[in-house]
C-alpha positions as CSV (number, residue, x, y, z in Angstrom):
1,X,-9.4,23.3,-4.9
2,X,-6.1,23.7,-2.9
3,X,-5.5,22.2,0.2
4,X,-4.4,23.8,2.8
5,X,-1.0,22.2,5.0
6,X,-3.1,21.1,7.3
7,X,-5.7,19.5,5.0
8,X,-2.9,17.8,3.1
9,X,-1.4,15.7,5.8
10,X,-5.1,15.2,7.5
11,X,-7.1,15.1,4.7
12,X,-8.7,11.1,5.7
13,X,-9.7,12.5,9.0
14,X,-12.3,14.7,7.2
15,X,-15.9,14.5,5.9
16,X,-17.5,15.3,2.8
17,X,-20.4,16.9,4.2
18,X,-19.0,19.3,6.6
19,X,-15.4,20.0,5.0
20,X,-16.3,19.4,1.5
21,X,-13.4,16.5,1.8
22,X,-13.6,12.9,1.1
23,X,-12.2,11.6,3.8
24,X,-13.2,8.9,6.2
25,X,-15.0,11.1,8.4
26,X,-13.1,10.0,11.2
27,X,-13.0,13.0,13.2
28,X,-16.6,13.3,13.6
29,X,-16.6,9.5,14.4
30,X,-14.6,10.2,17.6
31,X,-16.4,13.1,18.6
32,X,-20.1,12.1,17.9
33,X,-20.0,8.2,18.6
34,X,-16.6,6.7,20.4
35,X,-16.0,10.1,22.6
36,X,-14.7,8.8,25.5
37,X,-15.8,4.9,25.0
38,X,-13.2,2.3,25.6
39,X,-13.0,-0.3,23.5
40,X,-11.4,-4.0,23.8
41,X,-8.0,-4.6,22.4
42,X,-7.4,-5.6,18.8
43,X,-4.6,-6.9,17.2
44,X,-3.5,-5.8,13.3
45,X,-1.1,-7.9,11.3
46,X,1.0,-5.8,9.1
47,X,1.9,-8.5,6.5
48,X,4.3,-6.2,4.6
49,X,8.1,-5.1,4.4
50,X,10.3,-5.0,7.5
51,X,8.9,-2.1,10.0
52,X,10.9,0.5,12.3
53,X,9.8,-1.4,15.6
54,X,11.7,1.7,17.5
55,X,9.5,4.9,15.5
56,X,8.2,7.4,18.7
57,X,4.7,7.0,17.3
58,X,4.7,3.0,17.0
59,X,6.5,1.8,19.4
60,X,3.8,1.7,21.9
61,X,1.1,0.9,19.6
62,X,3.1,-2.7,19.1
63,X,2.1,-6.1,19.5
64,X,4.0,-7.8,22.0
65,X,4.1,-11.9,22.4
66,X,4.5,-12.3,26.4
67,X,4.6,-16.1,26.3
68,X,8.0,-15.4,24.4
69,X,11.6,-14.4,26.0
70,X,13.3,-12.3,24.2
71,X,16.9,-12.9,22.8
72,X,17.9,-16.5,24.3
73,X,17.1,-18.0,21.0
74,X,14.6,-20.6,22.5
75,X,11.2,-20.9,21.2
76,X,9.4,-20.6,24.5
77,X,5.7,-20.4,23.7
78,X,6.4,-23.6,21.1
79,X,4.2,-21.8,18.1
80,X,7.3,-22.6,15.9
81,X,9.2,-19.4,15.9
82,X,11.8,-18.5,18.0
83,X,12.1,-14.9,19.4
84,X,8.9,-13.7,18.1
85,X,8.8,-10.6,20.0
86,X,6.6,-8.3,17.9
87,X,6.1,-10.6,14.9
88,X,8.2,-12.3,12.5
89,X,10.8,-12.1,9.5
90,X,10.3,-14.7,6.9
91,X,13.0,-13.0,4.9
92,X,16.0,-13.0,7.1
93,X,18.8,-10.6,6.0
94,X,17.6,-10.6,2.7
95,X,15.9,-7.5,1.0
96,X,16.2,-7.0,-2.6
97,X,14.2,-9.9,-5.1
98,X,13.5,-10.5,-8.5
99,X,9.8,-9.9,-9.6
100,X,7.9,-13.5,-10.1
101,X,7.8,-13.2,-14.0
102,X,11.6,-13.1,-13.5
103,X,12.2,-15.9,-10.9
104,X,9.5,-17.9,-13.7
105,X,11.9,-18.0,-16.2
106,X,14.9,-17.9,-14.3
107,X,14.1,-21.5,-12.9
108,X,12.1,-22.7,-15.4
109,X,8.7,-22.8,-13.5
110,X,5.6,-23.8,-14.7
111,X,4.4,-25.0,-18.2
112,X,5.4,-23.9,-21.4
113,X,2.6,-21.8,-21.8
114,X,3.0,-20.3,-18.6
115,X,6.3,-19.5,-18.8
116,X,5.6,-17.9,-22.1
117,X,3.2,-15.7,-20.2
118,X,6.1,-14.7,-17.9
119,X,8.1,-14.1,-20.6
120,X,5.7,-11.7,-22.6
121,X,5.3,-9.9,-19.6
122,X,9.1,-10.0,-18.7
123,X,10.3,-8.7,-22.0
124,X,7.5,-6.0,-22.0
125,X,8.4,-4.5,-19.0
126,X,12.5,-4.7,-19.5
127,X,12.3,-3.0,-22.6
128,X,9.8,-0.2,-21.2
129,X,12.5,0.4,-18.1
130,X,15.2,0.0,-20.5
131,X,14.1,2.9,-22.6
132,X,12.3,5.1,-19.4
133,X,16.2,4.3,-18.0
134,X,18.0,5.9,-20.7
135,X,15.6,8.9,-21.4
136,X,16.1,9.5,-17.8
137,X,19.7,9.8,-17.8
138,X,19.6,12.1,-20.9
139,X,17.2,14.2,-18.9
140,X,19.1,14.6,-15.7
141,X,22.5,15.8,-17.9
142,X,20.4,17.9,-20.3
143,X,18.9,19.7,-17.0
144,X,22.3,19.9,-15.5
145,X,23.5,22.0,-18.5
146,X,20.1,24.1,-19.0
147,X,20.6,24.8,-15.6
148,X,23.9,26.3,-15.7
149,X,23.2,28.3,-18.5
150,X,20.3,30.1,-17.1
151,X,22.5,30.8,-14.0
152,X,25.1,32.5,-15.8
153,X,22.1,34.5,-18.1
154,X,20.4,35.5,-15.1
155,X,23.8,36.1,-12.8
156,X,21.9,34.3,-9.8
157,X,21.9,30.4,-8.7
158,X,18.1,30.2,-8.0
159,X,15.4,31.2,-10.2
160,X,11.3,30.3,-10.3
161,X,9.2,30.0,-13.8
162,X,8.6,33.7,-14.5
163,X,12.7,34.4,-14.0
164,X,13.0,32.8,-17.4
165,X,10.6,35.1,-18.9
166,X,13.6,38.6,-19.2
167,X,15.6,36.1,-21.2
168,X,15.8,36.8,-24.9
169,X,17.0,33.8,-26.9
170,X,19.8,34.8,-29.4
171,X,20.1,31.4,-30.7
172,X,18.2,27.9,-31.2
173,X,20.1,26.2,-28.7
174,X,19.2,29.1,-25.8
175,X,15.4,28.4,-27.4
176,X,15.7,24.9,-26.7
177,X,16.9,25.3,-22.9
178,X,14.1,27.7,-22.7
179,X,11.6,25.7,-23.8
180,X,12.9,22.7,-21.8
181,X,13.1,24.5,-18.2
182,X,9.2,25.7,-18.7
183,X,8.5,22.2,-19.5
184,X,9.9,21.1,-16.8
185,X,9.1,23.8,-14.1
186,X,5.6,23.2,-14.9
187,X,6.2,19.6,-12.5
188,X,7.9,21.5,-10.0
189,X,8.5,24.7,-8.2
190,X,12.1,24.7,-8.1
191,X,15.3,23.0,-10.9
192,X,17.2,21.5,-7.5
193,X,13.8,19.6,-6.6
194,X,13.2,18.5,-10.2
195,X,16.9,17.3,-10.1
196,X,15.8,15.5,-6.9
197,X,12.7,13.8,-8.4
198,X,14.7,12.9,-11.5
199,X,17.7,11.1,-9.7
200,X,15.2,8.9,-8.0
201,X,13.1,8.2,-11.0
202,X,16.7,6.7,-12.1
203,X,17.6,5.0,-9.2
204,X,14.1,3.5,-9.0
205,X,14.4,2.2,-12.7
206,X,18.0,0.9,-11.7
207,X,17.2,-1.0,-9.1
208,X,14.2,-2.7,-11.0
209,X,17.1,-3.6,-14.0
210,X,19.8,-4.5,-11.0
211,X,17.7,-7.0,-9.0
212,X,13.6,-7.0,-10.1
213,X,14.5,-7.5,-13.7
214,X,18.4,-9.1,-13.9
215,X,18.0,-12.7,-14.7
216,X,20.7,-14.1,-13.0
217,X,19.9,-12.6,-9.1
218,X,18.6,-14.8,-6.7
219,X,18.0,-12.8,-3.5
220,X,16.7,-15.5,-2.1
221,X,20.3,-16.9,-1.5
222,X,20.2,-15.1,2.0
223,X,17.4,-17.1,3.7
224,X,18.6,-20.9,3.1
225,X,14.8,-22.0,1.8
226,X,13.8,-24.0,-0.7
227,X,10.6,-21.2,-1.3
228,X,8.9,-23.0,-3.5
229,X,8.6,-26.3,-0.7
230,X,6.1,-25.0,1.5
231,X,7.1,-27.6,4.0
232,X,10.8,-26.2,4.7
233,X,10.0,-24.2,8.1
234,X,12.3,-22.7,10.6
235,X,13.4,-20.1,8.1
236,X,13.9,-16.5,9.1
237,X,14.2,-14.7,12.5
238,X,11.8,-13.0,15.1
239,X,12.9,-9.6,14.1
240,X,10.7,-8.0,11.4
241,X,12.4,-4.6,11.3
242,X,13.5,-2.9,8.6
243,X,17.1,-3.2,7.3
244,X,17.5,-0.2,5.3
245,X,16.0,3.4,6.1
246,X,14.8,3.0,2.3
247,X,12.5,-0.2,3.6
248,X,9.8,2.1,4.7
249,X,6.2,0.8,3.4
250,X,5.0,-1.2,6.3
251,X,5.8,2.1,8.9
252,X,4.0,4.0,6.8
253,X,1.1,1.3,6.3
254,X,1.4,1.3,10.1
255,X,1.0,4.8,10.9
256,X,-2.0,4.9,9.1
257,X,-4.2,2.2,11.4
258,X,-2.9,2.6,14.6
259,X,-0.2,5.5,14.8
260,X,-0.8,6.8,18.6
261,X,-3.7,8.9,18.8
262,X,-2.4,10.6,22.7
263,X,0.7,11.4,22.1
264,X,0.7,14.7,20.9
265,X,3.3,13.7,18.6
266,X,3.3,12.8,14.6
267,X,0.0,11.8,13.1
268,X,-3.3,10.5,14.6
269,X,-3.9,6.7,13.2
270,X,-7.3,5.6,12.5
271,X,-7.7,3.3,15.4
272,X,-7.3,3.1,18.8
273,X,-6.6,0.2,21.2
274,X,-5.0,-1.6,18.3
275,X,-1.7,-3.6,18.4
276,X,0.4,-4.0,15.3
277,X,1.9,-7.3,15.0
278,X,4.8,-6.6,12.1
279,X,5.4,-9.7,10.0
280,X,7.8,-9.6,7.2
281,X,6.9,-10.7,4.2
282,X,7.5,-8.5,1.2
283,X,10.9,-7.7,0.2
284,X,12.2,-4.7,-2.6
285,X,10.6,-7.2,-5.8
286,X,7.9,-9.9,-5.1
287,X,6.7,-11.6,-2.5
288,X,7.1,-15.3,-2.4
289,X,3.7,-17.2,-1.9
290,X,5.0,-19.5,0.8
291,X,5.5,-16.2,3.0
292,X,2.8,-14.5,2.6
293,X,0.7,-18.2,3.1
294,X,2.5,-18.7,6.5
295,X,2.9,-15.1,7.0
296,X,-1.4,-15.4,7.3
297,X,-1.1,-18.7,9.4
298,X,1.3,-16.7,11.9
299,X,-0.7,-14.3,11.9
300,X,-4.1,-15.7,12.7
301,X,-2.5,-18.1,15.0
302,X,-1.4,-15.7,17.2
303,X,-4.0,-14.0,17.4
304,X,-4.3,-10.8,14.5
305,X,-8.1,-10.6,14.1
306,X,-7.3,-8.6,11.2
307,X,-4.4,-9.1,8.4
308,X,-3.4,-5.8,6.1
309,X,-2.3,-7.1,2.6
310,X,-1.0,-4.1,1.0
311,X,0.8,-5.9,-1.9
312,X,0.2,-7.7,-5.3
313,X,1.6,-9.2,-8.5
314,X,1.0,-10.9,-11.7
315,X,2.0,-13.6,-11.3
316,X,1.3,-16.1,-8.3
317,X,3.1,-19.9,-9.0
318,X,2.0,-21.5,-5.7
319,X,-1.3,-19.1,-5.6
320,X,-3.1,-22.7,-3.9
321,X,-1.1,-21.9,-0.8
322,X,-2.3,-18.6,-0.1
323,X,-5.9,-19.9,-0.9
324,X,-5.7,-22.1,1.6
325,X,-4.5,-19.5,4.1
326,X,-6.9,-17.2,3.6
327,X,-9.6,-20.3,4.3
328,X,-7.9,-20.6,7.3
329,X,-8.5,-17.2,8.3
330,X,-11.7,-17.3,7.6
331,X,-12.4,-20.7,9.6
332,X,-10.4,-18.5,12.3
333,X,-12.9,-15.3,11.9
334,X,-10.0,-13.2,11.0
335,X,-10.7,-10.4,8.5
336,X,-8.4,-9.7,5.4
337,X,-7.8,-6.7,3.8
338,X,-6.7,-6.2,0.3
339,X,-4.7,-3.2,-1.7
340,X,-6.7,-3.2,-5.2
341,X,-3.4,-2.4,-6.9
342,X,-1.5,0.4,-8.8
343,X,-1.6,-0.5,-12.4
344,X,-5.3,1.6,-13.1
345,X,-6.3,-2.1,-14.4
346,X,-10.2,-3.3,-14.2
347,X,-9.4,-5.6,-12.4
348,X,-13.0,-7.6,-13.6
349,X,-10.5,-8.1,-17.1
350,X,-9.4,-11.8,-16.8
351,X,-6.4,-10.2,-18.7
352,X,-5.4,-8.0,-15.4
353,X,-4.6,-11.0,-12.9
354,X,-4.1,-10.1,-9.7
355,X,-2.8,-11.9,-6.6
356,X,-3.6,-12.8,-3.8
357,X,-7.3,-12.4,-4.6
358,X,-10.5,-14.5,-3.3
359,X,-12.4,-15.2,-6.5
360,X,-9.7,-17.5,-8.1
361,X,-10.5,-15.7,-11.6
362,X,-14.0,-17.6,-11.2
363,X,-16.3,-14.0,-12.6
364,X,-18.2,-12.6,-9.6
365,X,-17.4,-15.7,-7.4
366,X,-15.8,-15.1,-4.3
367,X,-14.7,-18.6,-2.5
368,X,-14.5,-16.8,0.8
369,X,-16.5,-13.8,3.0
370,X,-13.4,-12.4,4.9
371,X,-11.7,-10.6,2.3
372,X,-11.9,-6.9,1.3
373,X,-10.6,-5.3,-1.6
374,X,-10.1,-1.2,-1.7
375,X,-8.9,1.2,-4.2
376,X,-7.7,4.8,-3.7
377,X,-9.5,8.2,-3.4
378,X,-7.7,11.4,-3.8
379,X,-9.0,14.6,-1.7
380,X,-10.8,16.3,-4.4
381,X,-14.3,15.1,-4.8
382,X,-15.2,15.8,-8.3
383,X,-13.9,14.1,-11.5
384,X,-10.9,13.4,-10.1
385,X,-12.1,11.4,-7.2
386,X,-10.4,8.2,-8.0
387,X,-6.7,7.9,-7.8
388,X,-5.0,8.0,-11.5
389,X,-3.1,5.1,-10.4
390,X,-6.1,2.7,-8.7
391,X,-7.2,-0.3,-10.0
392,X,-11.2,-1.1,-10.0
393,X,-13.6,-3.3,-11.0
394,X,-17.6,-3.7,-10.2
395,X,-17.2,-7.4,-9.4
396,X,-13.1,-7.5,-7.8
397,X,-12.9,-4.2,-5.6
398,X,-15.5,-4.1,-3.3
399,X,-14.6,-0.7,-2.1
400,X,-12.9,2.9,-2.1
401,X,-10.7,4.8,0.6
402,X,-8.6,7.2,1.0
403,X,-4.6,6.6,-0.7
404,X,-3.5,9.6,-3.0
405,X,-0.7,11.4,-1.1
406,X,-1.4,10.7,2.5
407,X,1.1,11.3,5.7
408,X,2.5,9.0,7.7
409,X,4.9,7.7,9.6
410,X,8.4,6.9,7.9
411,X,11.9,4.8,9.4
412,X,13.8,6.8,12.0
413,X,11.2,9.1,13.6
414,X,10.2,10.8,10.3
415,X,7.0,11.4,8.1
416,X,6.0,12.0,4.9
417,X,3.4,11.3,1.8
418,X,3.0,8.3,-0.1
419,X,0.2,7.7,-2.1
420,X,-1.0,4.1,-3.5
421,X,-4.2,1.5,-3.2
422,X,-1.2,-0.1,0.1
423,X,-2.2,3.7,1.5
424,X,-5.5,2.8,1.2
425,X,-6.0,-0.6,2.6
426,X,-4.8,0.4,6.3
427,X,-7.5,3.0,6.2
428,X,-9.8,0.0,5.8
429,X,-7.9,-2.2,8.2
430,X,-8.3,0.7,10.7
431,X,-12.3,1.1,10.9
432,X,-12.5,-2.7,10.6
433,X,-10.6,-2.6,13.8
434,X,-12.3,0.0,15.7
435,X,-15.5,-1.7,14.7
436,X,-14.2,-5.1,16.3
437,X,-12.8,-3.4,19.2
438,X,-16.4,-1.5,20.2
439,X,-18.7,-4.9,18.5
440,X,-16.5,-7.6,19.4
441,X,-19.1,-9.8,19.0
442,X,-19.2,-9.2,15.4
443,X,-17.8,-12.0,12.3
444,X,-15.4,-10.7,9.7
445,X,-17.9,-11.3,7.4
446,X,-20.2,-8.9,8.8
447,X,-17.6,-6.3,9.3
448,X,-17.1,-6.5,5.6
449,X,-20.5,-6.1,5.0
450,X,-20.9,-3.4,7.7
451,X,-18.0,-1.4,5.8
452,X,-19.1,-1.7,2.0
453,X,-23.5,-1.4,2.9
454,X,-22.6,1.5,5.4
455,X,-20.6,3.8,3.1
456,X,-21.0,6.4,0.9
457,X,-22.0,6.3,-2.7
458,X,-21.8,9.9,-4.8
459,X,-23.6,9.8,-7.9
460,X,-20.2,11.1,-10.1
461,X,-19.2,10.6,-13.1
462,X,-14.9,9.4,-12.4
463,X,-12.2,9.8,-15.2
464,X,-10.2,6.6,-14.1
465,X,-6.4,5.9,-15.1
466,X,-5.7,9.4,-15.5
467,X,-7.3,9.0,-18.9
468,X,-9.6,11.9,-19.5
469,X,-11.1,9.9,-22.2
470,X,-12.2,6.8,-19.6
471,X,-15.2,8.4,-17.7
472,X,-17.2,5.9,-15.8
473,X,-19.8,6.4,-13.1
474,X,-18.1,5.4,-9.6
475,X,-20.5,3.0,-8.5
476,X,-19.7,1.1,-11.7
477,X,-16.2,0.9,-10.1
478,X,-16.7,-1.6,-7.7
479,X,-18.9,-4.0,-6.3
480,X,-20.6,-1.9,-3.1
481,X,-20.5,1.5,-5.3
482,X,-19.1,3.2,-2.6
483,X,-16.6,5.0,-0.7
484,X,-15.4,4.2,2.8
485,X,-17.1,6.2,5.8
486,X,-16.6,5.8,9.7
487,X,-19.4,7.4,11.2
488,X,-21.5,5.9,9.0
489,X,-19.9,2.1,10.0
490,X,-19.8,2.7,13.3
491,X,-24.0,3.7,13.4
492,X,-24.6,0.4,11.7
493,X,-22.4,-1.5,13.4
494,X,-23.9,-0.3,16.5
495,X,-27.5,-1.4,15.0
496,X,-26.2,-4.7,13.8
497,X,-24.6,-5.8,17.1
498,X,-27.5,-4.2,18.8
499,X,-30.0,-6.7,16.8
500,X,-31.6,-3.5,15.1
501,X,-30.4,-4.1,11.9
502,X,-29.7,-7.5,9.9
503,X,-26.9,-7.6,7.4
């Protein structure tokens, strides 16, 4: 089924039942159970890249410390950050970073066996980009050339598909283009936006051989830490915005929880009455444990009474420290939510590690009730259900929202699609805090429980991974079975709070 424009860049707003969408049924959430109720204020950390504090459809949707002065370098409210305005930036000036498995062998960390880890994982990857790199390049100049031949056959400089179809090959070279444009025209509607998409595949893959993959980068140079000695503080600044237009994932992350709803500008986030506190955390390459431990400290300790994670790696040295966070937060009643991941792993594999997590790779045992784990829907309820790209597991994902291809805000008063289990996260982050701004008298814990008991479970058979040969029942795909839903939460949450019904 085809969506229509305003489908695709609303599509999580909608319900199954009376648009035959998967959304989060957030629309009829509004108008059936919140319609005009005001709830009390609730404060989201973004624990992600830098954010564009100054986007028309944030700016007033952003967490503001008034016990702080800005700009006279003073740390007025004495919570061990100076100019902490709307957050903070554990990662100073500094923006590119090698992946762990890089930084693991490039200092030497760990044992031998753990470093030999790194390393098989290192030297899979390099040799994958390595050869994805150069196939790429010999793509984009074999294009460029197919291109200009059909423009002087056809004696016009844009074509579609069926144009192709009045040339007659008169040689196996002019076969070859031929059967290289339909290839590739089959991706796209048009050669100049295939040229587009294939010019950022290669500057994607050269940036991950430039800084996540080169050996001898240290982007970490920039900040002055030591950041594997959790006890050197007074790193960074109070200004967690973005540095480069390119640095756009927490906006967009943004957008989605708490972009402003009366504005008439934009998108409509899921939540209202919410302030974003921006803390920055995760640079282009992998985030450092010691940030994204005291990135969770700062946040609960000013106040966030819920933390978006959308971020992950293989990899975690210091892991301990962001265990010991995320019990913090839960002595602190502060809810976490977790991206599942983009590698279409089970994540249930002891093989597919994943951090930060709250089982510590102990099966089925979670060390802590304040942290929720979501993969990623697509619109198209069916088969296809489950993002290609979504990790899942019965025991390690608890639930499913919506993340394939959704629109939201982007650096510099733009918007746009991005799809990924970090799309789908926020979602969750969003009803968590619309429940705790209309129950604020509920835990964490029973907002997680409120959000996987009160959702939806369709008795489907999924292809997962994009592999049409991997067909699994989606409640088999995580541990509630089911797939996010607003109204649904906000009924029970109403009931819980209300005594009516126990968790």
């Amino acid at each position: 089924m085809d969506l229509t424009e305003s489908e695709k860049k609303n599509w999580f707003h909608l319900d199954l039942l009376n648009d035959t969408i998967p959304g989060l049924s957030l629309n009829r959430a509004y108008t059936e159970i919140i319609k005009d109720k005001k709830g009390a204020p609730v404060t989201v950390a973004v624990l992600d890249s830098g954010m564009d504090l100054d986007h028309e459809d944030l700016m007033e949707v952003l967490w503001s410390n008034s016990r702080e002065i800005p700009g006279n370098s003073i740390d007025n409210d004495n919570n061990g950050y100076i100019d902490d305005i709307h957050g903070y930036n554990f990662l100073g000036e500094s923006y590119h970073e090698q992946v762990e498995y890089t930084r693991i062998l490039r200092l030497g960390i760990g044992d031998e066996s753990y470093q030999e880890k790194a390393k098989t994982a290192y030297n899979k990857e390099f040799s994958e980009i390595t050869e994805g790199f150069e196939q790429m390049q010999g793509m984009a100049f074999f294009l460029e050339e197919a291109d200009k031949f059909i423009v002087r056959e056809l004696g016009k400089s844009t074509y579609e598909a069926a144009d192709l179809k009045n040339i007659e090959p008169d040689n196996e070279m002019a076969e070859q283009i031929l059967f290289f444009l339909k290839e590739m025209l089959s991706y796209g509607d048009n050669i100049e936006d295939l040229k587009v998409m294939i010019a950022e595949g290669i500057t994607q893959m050269d940036t991950r051989l430039n800084y996540h993959l080169n050996i001898d980068f240290n982007g970490r140079e920039k900040v002055g830490d030591d950041p594997y000695d959790i006890t050197d503080l007074g790193y960074g600044n109070g200004n967690p915005k973005n540095l480069v237009k390119d640095e756009s994932h927490a906006t967009h992350v943004a957008g989605i929880i708490a972009a402003k709803r009366d504005n008439s500008l934009g998108i409509l986030g899921v939540a209202d009455n919410v302030s974003i506190m921006s803390i920055r955390a995760v640079p282009d390459g992998d985030e450092y444990d010691k940030d994204v431990a005291l990135g969770i400290r700062y946040a609960v300790d000013n106040g966030a009474k819920i933390i978006n994670a959308s971020f992950g790696k293989s990899f975690s040295p210091n892991a301990e420290w962001v265990y010991d966070a995320l019990k913090y937060a839960a002595s602190k009643d502060v809810l976490f939510v977790l991206a599942a991941g983009n590698d279409g792993n089970d994540m249930d594999d002891l093989n597919n590690p994943n951090f930060p997590n709250d089982h510590q790779f102990v099966k089925g045992q979670e060390f802590i009730d304040n942290v929720i784990t979501v993969g990623a829907l697509t619109p198209y309820f069916g088969e296809d259900l489950v993002a290609v790209f979504s990790n899942f597991g019965k025991e390690n994902v608890d639930v499913f929202a919506p993340g394939d291809d959704i629109y939201s805000t982007m650096p510099e008063n733009e918007y746009d699609f991005q799809g990924g289990t970090s799309m789908a996260a926020p979602m969750v982050s969003g009803l968590a805090a619309l429940i705790r701004s209309h129950y604020p008298q509920l835990s964490a814990a029973q907002v997680k429980k409120i959000i996987m008991e009160s959702g939806i479970k369709p008795k489907l058979n999924v292809v997962v991974a994009g592999d049409p040969e991997k067909v699994l029942p989606f409640e088999q795909l995580s541990k509630s079975g089911k797939m996010v839903n607003a109204y649904n939460a906000l009924i029970m949450a109403e009931k819980v709070a209300r005594g009516k019904t126990k968790l």
